[in-house]
C-alpha positions as CSV (number, residue, x, y, z in Angstrom):
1,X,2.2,6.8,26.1
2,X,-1.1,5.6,25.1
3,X,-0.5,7.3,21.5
4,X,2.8,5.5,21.3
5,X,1.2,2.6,21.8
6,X,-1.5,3.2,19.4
7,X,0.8,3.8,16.5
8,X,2.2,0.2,17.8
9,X,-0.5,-1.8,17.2
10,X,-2.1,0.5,14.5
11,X,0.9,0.7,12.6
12,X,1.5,-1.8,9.1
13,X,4.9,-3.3,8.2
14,X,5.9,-2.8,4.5
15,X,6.3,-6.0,4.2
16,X,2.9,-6.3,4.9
17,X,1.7,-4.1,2.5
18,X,3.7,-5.3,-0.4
19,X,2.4,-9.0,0.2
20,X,-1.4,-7.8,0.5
21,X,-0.9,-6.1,-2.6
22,X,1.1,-9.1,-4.6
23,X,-1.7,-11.8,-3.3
24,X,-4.2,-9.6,-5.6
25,X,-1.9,-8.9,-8.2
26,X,0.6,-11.7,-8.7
27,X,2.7,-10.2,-11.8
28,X,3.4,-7.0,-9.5
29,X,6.6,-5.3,-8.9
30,X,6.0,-3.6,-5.7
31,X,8.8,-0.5,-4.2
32,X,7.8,0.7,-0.5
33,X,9.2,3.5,1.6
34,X,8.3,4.2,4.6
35,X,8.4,8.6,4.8
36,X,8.5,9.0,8.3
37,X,10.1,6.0,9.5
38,X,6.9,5.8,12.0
39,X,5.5,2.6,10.3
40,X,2.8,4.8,9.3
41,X,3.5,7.1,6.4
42,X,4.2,4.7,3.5
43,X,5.0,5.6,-0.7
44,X,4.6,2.7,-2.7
45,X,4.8,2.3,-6.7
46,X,3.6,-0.4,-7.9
47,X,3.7,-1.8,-11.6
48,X,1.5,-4.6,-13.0
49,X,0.2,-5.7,-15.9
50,X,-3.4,-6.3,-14.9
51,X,-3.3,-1.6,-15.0
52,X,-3.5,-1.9,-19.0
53,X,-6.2,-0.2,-19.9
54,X,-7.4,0.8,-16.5
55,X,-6.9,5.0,-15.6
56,X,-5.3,6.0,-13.2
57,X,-8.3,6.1,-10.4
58,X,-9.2,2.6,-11.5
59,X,-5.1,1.4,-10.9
60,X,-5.1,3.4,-7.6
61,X,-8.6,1.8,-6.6
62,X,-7.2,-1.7,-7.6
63,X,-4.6,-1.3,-5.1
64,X,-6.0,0.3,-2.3
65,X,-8.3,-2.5,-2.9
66,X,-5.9,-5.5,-2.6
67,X,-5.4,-4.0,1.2
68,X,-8.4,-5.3,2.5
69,X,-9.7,-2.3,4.1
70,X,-6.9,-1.9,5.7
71,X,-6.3,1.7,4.4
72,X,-6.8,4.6,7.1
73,X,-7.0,1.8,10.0
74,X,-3.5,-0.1,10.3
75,X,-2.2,2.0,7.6
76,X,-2.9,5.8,8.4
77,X,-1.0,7.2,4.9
78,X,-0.4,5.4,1.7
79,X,0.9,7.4,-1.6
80,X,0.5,5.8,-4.7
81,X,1.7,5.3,-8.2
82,X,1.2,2.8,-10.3
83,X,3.1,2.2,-13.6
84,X,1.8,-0.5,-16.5
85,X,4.1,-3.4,-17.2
């Protein structure tokens, strides 16, 4: 019971995610699954302009990023890719 209820209030909507990461990059087109259907376990491809010219590390950083440190406390898994506009 108690983990259940950690996973509750631990656990991010997509929603969530997707507007955390459109606040810091406006232009973005954001697509979320949620793997496990836990609220937990999240893929999320995400394609903005603002990657031109960035690698891939400095795209992946720019999102995890826009979550506010979020990452690995309210959202336990997060699988990225990010595509240039």
């Amino acid at each position: 019971m108690v983990e259940e209820l950690y996973e509750i209030i631990m656990a991010m909507d997509l929603k969530e995610i997707e507007k955390f990461i459109k606040e810091a990059m406006p232009d973005a087109v954001v697509d979320i699954q949620d793997l496990a259907g836990d609220g937990n376990h999240y893929s999320a491809i995400v394609t903005s302009s603002e990657f031109m010219g960035k690698s891939k590390i400095e795209q992946h950083k720019m999102v995890y990023n826009s979550l506010k440190g979020r990452m690995g406390n309210e959202l336990h898994a997060l699988a990225i890719k990010t595509k240039e506009k």
